[in-house]
N, C-alpha and C positions, 0 to 999 in steps of 0.2 A: 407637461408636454415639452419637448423640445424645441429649443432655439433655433431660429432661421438657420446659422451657422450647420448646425447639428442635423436640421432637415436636410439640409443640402449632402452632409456626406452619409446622411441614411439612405436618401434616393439613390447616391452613386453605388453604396454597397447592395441596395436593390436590383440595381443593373446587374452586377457582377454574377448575383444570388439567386436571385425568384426573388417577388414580392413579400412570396410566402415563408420566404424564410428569413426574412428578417422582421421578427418579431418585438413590436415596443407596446403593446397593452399588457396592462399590469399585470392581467389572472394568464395571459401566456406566459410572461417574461416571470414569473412567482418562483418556479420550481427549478430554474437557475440561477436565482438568487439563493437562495438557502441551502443551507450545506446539508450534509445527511446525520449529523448530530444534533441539528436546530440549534446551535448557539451561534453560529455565524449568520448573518444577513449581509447580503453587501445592495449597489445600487449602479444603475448601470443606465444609459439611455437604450439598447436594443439588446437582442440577442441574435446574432449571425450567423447563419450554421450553414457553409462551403461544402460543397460535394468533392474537391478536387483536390489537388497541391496548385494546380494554376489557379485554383477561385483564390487558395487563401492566401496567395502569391497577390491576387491583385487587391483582396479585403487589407492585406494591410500596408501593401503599398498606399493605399488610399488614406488607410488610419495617419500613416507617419507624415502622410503630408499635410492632413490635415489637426496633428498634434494630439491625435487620438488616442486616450492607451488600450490596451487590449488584455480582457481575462481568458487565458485558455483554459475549458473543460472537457475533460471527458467522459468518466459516468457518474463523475463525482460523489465518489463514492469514500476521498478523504476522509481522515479526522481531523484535522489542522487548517482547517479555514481556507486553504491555499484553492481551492477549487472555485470560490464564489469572489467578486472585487469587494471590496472594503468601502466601509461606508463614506460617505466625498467628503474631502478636508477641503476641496478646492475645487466648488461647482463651475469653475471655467471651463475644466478641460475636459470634451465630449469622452464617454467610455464606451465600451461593446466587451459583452463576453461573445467569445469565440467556440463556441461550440462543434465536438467530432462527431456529433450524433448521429451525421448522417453519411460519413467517412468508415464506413465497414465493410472493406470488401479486402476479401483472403482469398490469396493467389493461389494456382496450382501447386502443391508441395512439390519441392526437389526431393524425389527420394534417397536418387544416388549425393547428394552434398547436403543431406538432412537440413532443410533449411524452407521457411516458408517465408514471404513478403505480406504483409498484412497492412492496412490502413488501420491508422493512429483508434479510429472510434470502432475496429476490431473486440471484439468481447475475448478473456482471456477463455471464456468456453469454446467460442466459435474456435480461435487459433489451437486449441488440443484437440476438437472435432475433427476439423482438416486433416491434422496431424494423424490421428486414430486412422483415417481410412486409407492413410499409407504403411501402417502397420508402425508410426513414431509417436512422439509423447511431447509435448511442450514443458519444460521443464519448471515452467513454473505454475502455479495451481495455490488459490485463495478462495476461501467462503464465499467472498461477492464476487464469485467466475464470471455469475450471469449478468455482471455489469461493469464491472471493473475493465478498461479497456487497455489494448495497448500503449496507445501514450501516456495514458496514468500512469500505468505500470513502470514505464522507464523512466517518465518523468522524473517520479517519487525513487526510483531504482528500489524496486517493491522485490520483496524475497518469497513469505506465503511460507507452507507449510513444506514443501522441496527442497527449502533451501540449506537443510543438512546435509542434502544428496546433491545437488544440480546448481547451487550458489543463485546470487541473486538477479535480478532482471540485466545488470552491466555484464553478467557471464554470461547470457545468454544471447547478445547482441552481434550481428556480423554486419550491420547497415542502418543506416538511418537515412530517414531524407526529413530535411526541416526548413522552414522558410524564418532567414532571418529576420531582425526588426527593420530595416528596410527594406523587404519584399524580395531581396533575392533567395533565390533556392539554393539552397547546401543538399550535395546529394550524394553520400557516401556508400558504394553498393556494389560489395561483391560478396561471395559464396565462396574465400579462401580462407583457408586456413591460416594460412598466414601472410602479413599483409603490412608489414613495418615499413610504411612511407611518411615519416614526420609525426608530425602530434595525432593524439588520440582523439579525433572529434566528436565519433558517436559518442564514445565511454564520459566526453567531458559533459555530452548533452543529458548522459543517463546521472538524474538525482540533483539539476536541474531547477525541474520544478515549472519550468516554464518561462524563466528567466531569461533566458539567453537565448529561445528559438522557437518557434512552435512545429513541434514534431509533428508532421505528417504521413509519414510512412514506415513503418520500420521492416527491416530484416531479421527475422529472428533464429538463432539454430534450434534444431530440433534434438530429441535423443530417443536412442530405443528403451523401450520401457521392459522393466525385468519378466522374465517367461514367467514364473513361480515368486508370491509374497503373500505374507501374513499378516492381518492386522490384529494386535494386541491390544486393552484397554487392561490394566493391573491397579487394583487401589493399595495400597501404600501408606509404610506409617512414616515415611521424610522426604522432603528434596533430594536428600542425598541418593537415596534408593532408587528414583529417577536416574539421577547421571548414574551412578552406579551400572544399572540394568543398561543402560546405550553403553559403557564399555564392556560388560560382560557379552552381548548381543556380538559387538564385532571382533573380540575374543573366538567367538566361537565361531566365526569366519561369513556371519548374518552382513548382509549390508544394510545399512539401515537409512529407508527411503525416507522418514519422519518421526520424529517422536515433538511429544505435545504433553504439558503439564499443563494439569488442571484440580480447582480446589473441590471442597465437599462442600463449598458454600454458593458455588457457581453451578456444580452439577445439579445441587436442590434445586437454583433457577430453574435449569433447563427441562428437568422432570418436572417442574411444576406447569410450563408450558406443554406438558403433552409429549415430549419426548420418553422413550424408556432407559430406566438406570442400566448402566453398561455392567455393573456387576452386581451381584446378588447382594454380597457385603458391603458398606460404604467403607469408608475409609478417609483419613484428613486428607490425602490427596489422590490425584491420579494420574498414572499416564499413558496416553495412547501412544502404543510402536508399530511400527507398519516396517519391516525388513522384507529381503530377499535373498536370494541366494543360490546353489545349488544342492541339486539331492533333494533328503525330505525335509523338507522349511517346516512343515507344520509339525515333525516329533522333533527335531532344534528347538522352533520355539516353545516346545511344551516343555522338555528339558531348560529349557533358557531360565521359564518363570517357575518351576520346579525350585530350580536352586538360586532363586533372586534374593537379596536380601528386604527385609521389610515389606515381606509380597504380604495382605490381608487377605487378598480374591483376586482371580484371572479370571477372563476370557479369552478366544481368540477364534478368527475365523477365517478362513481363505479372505485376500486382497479382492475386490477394493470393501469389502466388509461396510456398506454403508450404515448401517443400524447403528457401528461404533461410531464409526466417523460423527454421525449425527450428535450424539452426544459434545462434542469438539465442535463443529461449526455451528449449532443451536446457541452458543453462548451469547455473539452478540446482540444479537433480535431478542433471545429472553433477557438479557442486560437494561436493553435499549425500552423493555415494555414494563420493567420494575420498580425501576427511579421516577423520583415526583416531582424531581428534576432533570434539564440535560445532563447527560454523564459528563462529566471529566474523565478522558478518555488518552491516556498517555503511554505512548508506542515506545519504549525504552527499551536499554541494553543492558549487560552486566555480562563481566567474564564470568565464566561457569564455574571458575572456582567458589564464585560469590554469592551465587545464586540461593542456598540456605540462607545466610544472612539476610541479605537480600531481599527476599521471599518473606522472613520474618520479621523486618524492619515496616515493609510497605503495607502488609498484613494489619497491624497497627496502627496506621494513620488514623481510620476510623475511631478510634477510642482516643484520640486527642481531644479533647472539651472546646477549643475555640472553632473547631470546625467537624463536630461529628457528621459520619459519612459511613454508607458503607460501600469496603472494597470487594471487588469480586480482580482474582488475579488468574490468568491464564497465559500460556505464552506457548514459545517455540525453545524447549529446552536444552534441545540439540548447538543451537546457536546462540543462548543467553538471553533471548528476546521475549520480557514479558509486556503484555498487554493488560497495562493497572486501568480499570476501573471504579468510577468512585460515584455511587449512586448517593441521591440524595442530596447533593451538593447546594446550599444556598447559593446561587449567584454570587452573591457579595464576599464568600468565599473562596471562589474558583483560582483565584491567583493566589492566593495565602497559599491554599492545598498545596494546587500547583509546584510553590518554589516549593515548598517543604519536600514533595515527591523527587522534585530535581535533587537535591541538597543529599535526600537517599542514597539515589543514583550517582552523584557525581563522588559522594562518602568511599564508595565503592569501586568506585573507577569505570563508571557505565557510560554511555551516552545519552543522552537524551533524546534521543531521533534512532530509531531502528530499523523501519522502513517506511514510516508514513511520511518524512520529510519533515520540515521545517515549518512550510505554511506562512499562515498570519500566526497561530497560537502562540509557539514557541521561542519566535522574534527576539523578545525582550530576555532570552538564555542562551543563547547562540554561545556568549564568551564563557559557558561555562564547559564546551567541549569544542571552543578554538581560539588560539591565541591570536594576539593582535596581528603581528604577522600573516596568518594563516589568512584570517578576516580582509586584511588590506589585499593581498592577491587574488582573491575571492570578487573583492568590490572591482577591483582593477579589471577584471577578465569581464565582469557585467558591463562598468563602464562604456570597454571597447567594442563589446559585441550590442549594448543598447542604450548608448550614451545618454538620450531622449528618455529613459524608463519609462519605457511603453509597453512593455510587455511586463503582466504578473505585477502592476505595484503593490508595495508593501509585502511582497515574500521573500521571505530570507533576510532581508534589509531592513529596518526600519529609517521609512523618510520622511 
């Protein structure tokens, strides 16, 4: 139960909230504590969820004075722990996660400045819905549409499967509004094109993490979405033939909205779950292309995969072709229902020249002896971003794998953060893709914006 101290600024956040939404019994307050991987647990005295930017103006106005720290969530739908607080090192200091759950409301779309205002606990579904019935498209689009929100999204500065075509959640931002760690509002909000007054606020806000503000509103632009597209699923005897096909694709003058590599050992997941196999032939890999264009897209792309190199078997079927799609997004639910364990679950980079190696090196892990495992690999191969999965993982192994995965990555010249951010997970690797310098600037700019670290502890930073 909570401390007098702690009653007192739970009632005061009651005032602000409903009674009803501040939530401290265990089986309510259960399912924001755990992450959506299940290796993260954190612990927290309430769970507080503001209808407003003036509620959450005054929740944590109230936190700072009362020395509170604060977890911002949104549909936490992370992999890196960053979503849930961390377990108390120091049961003095009262906590609350901050919840957007009930922060969803999408504004009128601007058609003519292609631009929609959405609330932070926005689903990225809802924000392309809106969009759709103005005849636009939100430029970014992820498996967990139907939960993954706005402020996650920029928090994390999340990219998704667009982001060959439409770059990542910071290219998509024209506003933000965020309430600092002292309770004032930062409110950056116009619909211009261009807009070079001083430092870049939103873009410093997007990737984040929650550090430095809690985003409550954002601005986001919108784009027209192509008349005419194709999606493709081609099995494959290399990597290479992957990148290969996205240059031959825009060679032939295709634009290409997505491409997605994926293995024979992750597709057998997904057809084992009930999905159907995207091509007749299997093949060691595969990958879904989704172009556009003008003219006939669909005898382009027939020619495209005609003369691909390493082609085993095509499909293809007018956009948005969800049957292929499925295939690609079934991965991490059939992932997540395989392992006997929680996955290790590591959101990485690598320049595409690398990507074979690469691809062949992390493939491997499993068949190391002090920590067999197996990998299911899939990613974004447009952008070098693969998604390593490692079922089976003993606990007592998880950071052995872990560094050895980095150590891959880093071999290569990747990152280790691609788009899911930093988190709690990855803390302890930070220096292997920023130097001390970079780090101290980093620390400096949180510092100033949340001297008290009140907001997000122990993300990005270990303290």
């Amino acid at each position: 139960m909570p401390s007098p101290p702690r009653d007192g600024l739970l009632a005061r956040l009651s005032g602000i909230v409903g009674d009803a939404n501040v939530l401290t019994d265990p089986e309510s307050m259960s399912g924001f504590l755990l992450d959506w991987t299940g290796r993260y647990r954190g612990e927290a005295d309430a769970i507080v969820r503001p209808r407003t930017t003036a509620e959450v103006s005054a929740v944590v106005t109230e936190c700072a004075a009362a020395d509170a720290q604060i977890c911002v969530q949104g549909g936490n739908t992370g992999l890196v722990g960053g979503s849930v607080p961390p377990p108390r090192r120091d049961g003095s200091r009262p906590r609350i996660v901050l919840s957007t759950v009930r922060m969803t409301d999408v504004d009128e779309v601007d058609a003519v400045g292609r631009c929609v205002g959405v609330q932070a606990g926005a689903t990225v579904e809802a924000v392309d819905a809106a969009a759709a019935r103005s005849g636009l498209a939100f430029g970014i689009d992820l498996a967990s549409r139907q939960s993954a929100t706005a402020g996650g999204v920029v928090s994390t500065n999340a990219g998704g499967t667009r982001m060959i075509r439409r770059g990542n959640a910071r290219s998509q931002l024209l506003g933000i509004e965020a309430v600092l760690a002292d309770g004032r509002v930062l409110r950056r909000w116009a619909s211009l094109v261009k807009d070079n007054v001083g430092y870049d606020l939103p873009a410093l806000l997007a990737g984040s993490e929650g550090t430095l503000a809690v985003i409550t509103r954002v601005l986001f632009r919108l784009v027209v979405p192509p008349r005419a597209a194709t999606v493709a699923v081609a099995a494959i005897a290399h990597v290479e033939d992957a990148i290969g096909l996205i240059g031959a694709a825009t060679s032939r003058g295709l634009t290409v909205e997505a491409a997605e590599l994926m293995t024979e050992a992750g597709i057998a997941l997904v057809t084992g779950h009930g999905q159907r196999r995207p091509t007749a032939t299997p093949g060691p890999f595969y990958v879904l292309l989704e172009v556009s264009g003008t003219g006939d897209i669909e005898s382009t792309t027939a020619e495209l995969l005609a003369d691909a190199d390493g082609l085993i078997d095509a499909v293809a079927q007018p956009a948005p072709a969800r049957a292929l799609w499925a295939a690609r997004e079934g991965h991490t639910e059939s992932i997540a229902r395989s392992s006997s364990t929680p996955v290790v679950k590591l959101d990485i980079s690598v320049p595409i020249r690398a990507l074979p190696e690469a691809f062949a090196e992390l493939a491997a892990v499993g068949t190391l002896t002090e920590f067999p495992c197996r990998p299911i690999l899939f990613g974004h191969v447009g952008d070098g971003n693969i998604h390593v999965n490692l079922l089976d993982v003993p606990p007592e192994h998880a950071t052995t794998v872990t560094d050895h995965v980095f150590g891959i990555v880093t071999a290569n010249g990747g990152s280790i953060s691609a788009e899911h951010g930093i988190g709690r997970a990855k803390v302890a690797w930070t220096h292997l893709g920023r130097d001390d310098v970079d780090l101290d600037i980093m620390r400096a700019i949180k510092a100033t914006l949340d001297p008290r670290d009140l907001l997000n502890p122990g993300v990005l930073f270990d303290r």
